[in-house]
TITOR-583472 format. One line per 2 residues: for each residue x, y, z of N, C-alpha, C. Coordinates in nm, 4 decimals. Layout:
<sites>
X/Y/Z/X/Y/Z/X/Y/Z ~ ...;
</sites>
This chain:
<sites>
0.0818/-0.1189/0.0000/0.0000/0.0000/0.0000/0.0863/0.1254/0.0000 ~ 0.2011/0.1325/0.0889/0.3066/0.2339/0.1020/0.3039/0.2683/-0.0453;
0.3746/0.1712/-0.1093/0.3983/0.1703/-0.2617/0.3379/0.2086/-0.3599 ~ 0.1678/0.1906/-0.3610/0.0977/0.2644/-0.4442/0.0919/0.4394/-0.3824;
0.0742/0.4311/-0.2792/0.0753/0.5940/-0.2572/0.2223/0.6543/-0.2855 ~ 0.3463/0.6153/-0.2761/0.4879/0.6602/-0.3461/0.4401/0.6861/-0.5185;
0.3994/0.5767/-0.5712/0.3682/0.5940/-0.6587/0.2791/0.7350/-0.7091 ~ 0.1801/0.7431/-0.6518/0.0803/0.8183/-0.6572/0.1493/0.9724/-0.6864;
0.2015/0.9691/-0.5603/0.2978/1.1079/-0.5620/0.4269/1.1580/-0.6012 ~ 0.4531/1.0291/-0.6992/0.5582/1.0694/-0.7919/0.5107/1.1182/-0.9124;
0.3898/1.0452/-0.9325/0.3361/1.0173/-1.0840/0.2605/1.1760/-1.0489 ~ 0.2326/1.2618/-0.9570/0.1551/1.4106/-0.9835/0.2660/1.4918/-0.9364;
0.3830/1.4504/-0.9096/0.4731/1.5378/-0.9163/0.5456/1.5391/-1.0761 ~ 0.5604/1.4286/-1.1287/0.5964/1.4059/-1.2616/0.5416/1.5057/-1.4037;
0.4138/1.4104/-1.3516/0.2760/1.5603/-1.4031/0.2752/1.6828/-1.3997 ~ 0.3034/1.7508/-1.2759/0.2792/1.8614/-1.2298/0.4019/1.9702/-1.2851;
0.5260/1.9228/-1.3036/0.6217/2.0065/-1.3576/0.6334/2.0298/-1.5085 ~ 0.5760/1.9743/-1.6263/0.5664/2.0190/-1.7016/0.4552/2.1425/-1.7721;
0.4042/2.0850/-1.6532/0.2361/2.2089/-1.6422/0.2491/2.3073/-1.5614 ~ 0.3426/2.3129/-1.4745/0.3856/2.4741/-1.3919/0.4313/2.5416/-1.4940;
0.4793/2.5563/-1.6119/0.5058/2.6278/-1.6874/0.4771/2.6613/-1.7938 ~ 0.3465/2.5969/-1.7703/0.2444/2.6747/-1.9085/0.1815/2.7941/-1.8630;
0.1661/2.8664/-1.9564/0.1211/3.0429/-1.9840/0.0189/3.0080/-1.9319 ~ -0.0714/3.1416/-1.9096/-0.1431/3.1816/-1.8520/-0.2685/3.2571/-2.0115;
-0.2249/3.2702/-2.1259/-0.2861/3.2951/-2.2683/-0.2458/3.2196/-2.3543 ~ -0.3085/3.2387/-2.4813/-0.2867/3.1403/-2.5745/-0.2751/3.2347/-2.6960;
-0.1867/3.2359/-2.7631/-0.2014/3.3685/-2.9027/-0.2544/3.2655/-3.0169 ~ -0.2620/3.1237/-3.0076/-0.2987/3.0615/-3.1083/-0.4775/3.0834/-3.1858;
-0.4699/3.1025/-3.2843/-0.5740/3.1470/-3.3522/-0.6324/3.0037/-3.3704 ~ -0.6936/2.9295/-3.2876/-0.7909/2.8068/-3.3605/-0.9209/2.7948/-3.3449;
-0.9600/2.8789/-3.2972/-1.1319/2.8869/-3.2955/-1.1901/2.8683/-3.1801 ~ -1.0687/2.8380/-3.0625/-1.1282/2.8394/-2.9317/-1.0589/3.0007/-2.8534;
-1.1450/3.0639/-2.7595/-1.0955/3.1646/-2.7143/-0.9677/3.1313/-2.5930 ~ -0.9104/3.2604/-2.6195/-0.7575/3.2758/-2.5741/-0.8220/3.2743/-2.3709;
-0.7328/3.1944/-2.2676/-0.7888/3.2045/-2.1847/-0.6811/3.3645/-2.1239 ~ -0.7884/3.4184/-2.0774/-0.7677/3.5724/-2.0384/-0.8082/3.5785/-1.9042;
-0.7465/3.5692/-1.7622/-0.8520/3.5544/-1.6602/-0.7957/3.6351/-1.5526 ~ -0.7881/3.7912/-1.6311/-0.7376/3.8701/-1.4945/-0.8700/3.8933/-1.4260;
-1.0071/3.9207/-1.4611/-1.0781/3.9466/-1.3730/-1.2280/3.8217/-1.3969 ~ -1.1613/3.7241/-1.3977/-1.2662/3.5660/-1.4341/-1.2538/3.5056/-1.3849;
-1.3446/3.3989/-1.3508/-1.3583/3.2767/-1.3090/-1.3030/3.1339/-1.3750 ~ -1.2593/3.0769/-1.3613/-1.2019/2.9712/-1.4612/-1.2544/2.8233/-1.3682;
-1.3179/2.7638/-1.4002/-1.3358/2.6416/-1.3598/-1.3031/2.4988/-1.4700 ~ -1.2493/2.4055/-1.4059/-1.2033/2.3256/-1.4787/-1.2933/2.1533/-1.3862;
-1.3434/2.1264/-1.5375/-1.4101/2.0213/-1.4276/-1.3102/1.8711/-1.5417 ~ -1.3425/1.7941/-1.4729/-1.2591/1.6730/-1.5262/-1.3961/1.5436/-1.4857;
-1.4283/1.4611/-1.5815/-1.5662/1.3903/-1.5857/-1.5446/1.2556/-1.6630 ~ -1.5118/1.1402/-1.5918/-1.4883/0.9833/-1.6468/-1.6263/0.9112/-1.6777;
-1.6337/0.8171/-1.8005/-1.7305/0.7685/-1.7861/-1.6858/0.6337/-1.8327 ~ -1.7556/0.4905/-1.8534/-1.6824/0.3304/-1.8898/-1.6484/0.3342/-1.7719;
-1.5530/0.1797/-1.7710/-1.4844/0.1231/-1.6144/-1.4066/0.1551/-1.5540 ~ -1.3952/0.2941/-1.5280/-1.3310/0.3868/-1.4308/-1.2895/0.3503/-1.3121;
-1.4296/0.2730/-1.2389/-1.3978/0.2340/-1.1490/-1.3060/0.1149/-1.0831 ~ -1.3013/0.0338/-1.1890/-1.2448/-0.0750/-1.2116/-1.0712/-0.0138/-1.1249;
-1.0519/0.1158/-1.1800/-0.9081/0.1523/-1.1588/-0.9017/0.1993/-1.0515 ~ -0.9724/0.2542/-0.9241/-0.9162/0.3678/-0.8286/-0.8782/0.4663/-0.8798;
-0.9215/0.5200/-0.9518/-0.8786/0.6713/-0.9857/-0.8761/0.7927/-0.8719 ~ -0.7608/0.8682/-0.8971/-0.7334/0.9664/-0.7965/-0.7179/1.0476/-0.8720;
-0.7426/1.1525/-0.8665/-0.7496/1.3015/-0.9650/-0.6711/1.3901/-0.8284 ~ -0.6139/1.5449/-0.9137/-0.5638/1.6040/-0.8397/-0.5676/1.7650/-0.8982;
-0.5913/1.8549/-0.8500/-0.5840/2.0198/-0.8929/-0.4903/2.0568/-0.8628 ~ -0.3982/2.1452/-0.9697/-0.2804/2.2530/-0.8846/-0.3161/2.4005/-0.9837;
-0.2788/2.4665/-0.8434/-0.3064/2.6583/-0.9847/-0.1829/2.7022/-0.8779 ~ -0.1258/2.8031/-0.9507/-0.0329/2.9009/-0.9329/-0.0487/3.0461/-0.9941;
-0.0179/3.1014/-0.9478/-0.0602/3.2818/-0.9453/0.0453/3.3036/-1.0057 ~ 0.0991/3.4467/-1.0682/0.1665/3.4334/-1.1868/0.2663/3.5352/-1.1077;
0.2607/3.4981/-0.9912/0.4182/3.5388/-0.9145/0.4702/3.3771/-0.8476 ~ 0.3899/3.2526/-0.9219/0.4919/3.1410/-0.8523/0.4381/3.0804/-0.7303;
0.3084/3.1404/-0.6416/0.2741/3.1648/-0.5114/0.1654/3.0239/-0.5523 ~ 0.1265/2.9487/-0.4345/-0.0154/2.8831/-0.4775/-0.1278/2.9579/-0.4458;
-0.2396/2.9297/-0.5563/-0.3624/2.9904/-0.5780/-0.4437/2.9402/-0.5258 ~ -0.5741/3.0031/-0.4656/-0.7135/2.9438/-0.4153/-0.7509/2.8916/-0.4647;
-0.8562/2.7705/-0.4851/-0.8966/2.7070/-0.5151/-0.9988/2.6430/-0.4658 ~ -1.1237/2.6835/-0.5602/-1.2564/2.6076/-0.5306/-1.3004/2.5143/-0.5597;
-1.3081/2.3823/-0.4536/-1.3470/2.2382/-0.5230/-1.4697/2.2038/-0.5273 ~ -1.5118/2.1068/-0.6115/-1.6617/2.0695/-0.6097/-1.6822/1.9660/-0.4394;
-1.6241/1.9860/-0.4293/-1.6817/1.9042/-0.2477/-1.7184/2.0028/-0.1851 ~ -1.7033/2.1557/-0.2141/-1.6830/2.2414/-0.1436/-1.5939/2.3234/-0.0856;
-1.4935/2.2429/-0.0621/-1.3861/2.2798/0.0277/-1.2934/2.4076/-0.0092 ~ -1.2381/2.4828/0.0143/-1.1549/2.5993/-0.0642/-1.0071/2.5499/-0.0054;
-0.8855/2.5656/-0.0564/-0.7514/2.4884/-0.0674/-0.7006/2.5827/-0.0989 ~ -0.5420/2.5932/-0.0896/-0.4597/2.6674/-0.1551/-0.3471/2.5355/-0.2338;
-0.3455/2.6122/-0.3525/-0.2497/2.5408/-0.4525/-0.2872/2.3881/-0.5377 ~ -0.3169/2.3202/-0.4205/-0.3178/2.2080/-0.4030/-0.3824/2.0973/-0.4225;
-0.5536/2.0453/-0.4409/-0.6617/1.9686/-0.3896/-0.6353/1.8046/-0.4629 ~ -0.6537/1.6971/-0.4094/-0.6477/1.5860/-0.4453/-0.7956/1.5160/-0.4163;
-0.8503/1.4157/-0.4491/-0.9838/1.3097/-0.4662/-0.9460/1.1705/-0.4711 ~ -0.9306/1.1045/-0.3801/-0.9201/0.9228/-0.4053/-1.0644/0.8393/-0.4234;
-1.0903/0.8310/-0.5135/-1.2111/0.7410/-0.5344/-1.2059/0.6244/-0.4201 ~ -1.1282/0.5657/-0.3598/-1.1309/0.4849/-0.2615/-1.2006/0.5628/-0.1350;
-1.1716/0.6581/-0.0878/-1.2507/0.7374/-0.0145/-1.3529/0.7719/-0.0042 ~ -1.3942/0.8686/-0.1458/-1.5099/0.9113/-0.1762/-1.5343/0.9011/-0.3120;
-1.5733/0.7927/-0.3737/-1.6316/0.7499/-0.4856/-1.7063/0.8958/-0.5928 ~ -1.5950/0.8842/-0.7148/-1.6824/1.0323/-0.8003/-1.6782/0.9683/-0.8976;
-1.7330/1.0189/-1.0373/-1.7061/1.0125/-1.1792/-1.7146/1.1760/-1.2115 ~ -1.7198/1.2978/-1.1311/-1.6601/1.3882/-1.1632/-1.6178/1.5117/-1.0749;
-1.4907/1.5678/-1.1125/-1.4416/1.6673/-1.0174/-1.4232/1.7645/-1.0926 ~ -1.4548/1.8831/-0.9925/-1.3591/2.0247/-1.0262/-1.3341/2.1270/-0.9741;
-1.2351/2.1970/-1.0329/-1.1782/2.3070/-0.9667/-1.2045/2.4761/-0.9832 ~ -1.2358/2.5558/-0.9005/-1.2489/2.6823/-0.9537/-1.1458/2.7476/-0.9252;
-1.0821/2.8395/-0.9816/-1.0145/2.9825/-0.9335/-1.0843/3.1105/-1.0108 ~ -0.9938/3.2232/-0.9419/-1.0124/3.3861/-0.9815/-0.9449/3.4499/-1.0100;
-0.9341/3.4803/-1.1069/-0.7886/3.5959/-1.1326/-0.7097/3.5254/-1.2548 ~ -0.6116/3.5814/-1.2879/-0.5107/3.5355/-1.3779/-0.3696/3.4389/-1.3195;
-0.3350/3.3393/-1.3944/-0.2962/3.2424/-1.3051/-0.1432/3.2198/-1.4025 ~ -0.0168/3.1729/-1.3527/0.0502/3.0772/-1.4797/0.0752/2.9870/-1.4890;
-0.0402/2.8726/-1.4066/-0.0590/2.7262/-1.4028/-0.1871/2.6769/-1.3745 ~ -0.2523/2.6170/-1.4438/-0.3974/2.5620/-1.3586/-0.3995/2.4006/-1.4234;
-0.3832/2.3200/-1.3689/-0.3864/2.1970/-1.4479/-0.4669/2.0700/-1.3236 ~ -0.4774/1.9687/-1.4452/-0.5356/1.8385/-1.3167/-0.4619/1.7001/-1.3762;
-0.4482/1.6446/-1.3003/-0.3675/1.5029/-1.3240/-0.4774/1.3769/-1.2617 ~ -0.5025/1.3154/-1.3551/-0.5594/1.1881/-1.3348/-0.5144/1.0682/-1.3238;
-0.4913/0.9537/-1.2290/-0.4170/0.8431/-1.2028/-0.4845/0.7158/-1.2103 ~ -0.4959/0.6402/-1.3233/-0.5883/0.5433/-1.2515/-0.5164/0.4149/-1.2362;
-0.5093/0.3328/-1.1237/-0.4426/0.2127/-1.0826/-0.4833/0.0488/-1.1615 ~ -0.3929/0.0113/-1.1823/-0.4549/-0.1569/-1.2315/-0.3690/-0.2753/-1.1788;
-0.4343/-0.2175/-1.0284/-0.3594/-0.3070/-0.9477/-0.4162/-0.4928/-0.9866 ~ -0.5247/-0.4433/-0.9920/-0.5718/-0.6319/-1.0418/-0.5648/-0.6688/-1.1460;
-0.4836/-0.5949/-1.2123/-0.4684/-0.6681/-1.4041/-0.5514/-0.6563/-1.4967 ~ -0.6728/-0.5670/-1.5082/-0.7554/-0.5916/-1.5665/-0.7663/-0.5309/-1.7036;
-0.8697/-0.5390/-1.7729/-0.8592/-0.4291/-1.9260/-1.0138/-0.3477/-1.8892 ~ -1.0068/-0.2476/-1.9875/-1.1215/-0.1676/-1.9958/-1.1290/-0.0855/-2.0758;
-1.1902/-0.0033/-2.0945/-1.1947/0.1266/-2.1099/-1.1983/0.2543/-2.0379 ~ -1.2185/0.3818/-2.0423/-1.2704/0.4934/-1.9832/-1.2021/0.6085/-2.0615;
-1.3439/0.6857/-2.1007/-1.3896/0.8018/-2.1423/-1.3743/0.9574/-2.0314 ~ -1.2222/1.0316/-2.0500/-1.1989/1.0930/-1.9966/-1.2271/1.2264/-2.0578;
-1.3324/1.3525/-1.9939/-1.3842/1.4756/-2.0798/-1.3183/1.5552/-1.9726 ~ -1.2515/1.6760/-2.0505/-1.2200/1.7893/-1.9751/-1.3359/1.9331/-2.0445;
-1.3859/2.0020/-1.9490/-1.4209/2.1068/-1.9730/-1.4012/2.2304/-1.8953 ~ -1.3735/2.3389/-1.9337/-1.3043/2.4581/-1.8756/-1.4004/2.5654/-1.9574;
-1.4372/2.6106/-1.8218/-1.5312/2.7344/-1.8311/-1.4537/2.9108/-1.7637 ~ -1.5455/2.9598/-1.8726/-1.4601/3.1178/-1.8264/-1.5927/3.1770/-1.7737;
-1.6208/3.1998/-1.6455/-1.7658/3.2943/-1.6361/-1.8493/3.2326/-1.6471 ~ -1.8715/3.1088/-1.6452/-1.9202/3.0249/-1.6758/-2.0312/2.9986/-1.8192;
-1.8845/3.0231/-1.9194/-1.9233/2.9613/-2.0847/-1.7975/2.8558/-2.0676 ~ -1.8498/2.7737/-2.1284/-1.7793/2.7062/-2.1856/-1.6913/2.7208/-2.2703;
-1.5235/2.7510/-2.2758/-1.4498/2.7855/-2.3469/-1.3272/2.6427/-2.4149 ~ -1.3369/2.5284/-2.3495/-1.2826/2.4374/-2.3575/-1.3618/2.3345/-2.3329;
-1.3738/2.1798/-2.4675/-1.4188/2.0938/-2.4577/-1.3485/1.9587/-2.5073 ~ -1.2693/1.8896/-2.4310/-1.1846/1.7980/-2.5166/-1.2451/1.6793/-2.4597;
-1.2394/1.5319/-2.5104/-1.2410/1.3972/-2.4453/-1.1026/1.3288/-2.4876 ~ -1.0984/1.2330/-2.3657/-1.0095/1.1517/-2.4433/-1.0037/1.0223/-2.4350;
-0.9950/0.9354/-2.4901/-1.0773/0.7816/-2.5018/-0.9217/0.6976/-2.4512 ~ -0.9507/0.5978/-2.3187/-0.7959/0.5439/-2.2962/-0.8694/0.4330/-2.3033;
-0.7581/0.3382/-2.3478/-0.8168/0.1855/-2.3241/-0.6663/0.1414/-2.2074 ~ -0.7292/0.0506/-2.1154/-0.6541/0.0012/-2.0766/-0.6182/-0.1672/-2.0610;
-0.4963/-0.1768/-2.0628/-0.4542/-0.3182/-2.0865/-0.4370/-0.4160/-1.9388 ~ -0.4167/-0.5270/-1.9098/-0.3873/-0.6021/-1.7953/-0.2412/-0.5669/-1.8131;
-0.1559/-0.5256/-1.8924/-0.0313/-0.5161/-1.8940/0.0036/-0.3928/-1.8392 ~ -0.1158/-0.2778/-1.7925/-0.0749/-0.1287/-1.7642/-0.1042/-0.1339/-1.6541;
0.0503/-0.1157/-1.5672/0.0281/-0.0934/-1.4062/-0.0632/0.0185/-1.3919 ~ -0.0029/0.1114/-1.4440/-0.0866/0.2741/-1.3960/-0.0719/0.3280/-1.5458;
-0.2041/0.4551/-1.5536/-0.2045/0.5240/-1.6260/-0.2256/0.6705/-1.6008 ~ -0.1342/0.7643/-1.6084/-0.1611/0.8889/-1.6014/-0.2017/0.9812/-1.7196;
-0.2833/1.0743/-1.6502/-0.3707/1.1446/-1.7304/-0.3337/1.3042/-1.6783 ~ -0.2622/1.3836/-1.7660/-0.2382/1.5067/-1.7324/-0.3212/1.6373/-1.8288;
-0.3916/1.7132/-1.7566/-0.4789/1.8183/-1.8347/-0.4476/1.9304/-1.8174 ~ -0.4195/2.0448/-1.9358/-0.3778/2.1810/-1.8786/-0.4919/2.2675/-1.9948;
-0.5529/2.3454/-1.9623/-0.6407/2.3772/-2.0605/-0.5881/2.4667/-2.1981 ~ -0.4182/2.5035/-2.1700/-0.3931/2.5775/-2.2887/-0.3670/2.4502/-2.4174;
-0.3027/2.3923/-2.3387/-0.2437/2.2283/-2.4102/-0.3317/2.1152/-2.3990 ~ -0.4180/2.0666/-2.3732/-0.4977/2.0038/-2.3654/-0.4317/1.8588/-2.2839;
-0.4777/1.7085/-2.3310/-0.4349/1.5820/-2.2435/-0.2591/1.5572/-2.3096 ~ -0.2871/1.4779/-2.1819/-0.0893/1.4108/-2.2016/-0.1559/1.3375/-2.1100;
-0.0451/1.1651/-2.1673/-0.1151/1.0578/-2.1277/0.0485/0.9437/-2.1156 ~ 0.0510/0.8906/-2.0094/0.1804/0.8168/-1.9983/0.0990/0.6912/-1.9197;
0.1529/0.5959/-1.9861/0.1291/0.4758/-1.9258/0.3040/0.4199/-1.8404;
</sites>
């Protein structure tokens, strides 16, 4: 058990450093709006559907303020956090989480973990959506299959860059 939680917190520290250093805008012209959030709301919800459960999935929020500092953060349990918020489906059973902040940020991302400690295969249907003010400004899915051969699968989301996925 030690071992899956080492795990756990390598695999969102792993995650987590390539996504501390994504911008805070996007100058790319593709038809989705540039996220702009000096005076907005940004919520990012993250929503599994298929045999999710099968895995223990643990999801996790991090935001950073664009001096480096950790950011507030509003979770769907309620709770308000700084920087930080994590969800173990072993605990409290979800198929969806999310995070709010305020202000302009130069990190907001979520990392998804799901375990296959019993070998099994499946599927699961992973949707990110990210709202500004609450429109919808971001809508991606991403379809993982998993094998009896995949210890763990991580799932990393940043809304300028969308999924990154390491087995």
């Amino acid at each position: 058990m030690k071992k899956h939680y080492f795990m756990v917190a390598a695999m969102t520290a792993f995650l987590s450093l390539p996504l501390f250093i994504a911008s805070c805008g996007s100058n790319s012209d593709d038809g989705v709006e540039a996220i702009n959030a000096e005076n907005s709301i940004i919520r990012m919800e993250i929503s599994m559907q298929g045999d999710y459960a099968k895995f223990n999935p643990f999801i996790s929020f991090n935001a950073w303020d664009l001096k480096g500092k950790g950011k507030d953060i509003h979770t769907s349990t309620g709770k308000d956090v700084n920087m930080f918020w994590e969800q173990h489906y072993e605990d409290n059973p979800f198929s969806t989480a999310s995070a709010q902040i305020k202000g302009s940020y130069s990190s907001f991302s979520a990392s998804l973990i799901l375990t296959n400690s019993d070998r099994q295969e499946g599927k699961v249907s992973v949707r990110a959506t990210v709202y500004k003010d609450e429109k919808v400004i971001r809508d991606q899915t991403l379809n993982v299959e998993i094998l009896p051969s995949d210890i763990s699968t991580s799932i990393g989301y940043v809304p300028e860059e969308g999924f990154t996925k390491i087995n």
